[in-house]
Phi, psi and omega in degrees: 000133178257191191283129165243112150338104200252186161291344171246063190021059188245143147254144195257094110307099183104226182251028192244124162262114160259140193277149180226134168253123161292347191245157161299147173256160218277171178294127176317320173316307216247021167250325175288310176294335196297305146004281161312299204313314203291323161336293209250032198249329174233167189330305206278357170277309195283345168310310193301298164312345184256330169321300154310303182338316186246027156261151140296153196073000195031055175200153228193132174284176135336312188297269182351310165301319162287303177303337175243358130248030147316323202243333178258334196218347177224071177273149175067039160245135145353119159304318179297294203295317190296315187302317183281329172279348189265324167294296173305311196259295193305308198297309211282324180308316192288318184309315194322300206255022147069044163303286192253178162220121166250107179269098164322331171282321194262351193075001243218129163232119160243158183296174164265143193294325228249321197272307162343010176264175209271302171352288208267345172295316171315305165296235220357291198276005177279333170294336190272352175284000000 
């Protein structure tokens, strides 16, 4: 039987569904930059990354984290509301695109040792300029 196009882009052979794309699909490379850009698009994230940065160790508990960026990039919000958008939103985005590594159970952030070079902390501090 041949391939038919249906209308919710599925294609039929036999009796087997298959997802149909009409464009190639993009490359992990070009999933991976897209990934960072988007990553690092926002403020309170490369704050989180410049943050680690300038710790020793480049590692930092959650607590430790929310108190300084309390005082720098989310002044006059709660700390529990700041704790909960860095958990929920911000931590697992950077963790995702293998920025931190965030253990959620223990709190514990670190910068990744490989991002930690002066290339990408530069791009980080070159957007805010």
């Amino acid at each position: 039987m041949p391939l038919v196009v249906l209308p919710t882009n599925v294609i039929q052979t036999n009796r087997s569904l298959t997802r149909y794309n009409r464009y190639p699909m993009e490359s992990d490379k070009h999933q991976s930059v897209d990934a960072f850009v988007a990553a690092i698009s926002s403020k309170h994230r490369r704050d989180i990354i410049r943050t680690l940065r300038d710790v020793e160790d480049n590692t930092m508990t959650l607590d430790e984290m929310v108190s300084q960026l309390a005082v720098t990039s989310f002044e006059s919000r709660p700390h529990d509301e700041i704790r909960i958008v860095l958990h929920h939103k911000h931590l697992p985005v950077l963790a995702e695109c293998d920025l931190i590594e965030y253990d959620h159970r223990s709190g514990m952030i670190s910068l990744r040792s490989d991002i930690a070079q002066p290339g990408i902390l530069a791009l980080v501090n070159t957007l805010d300029t």
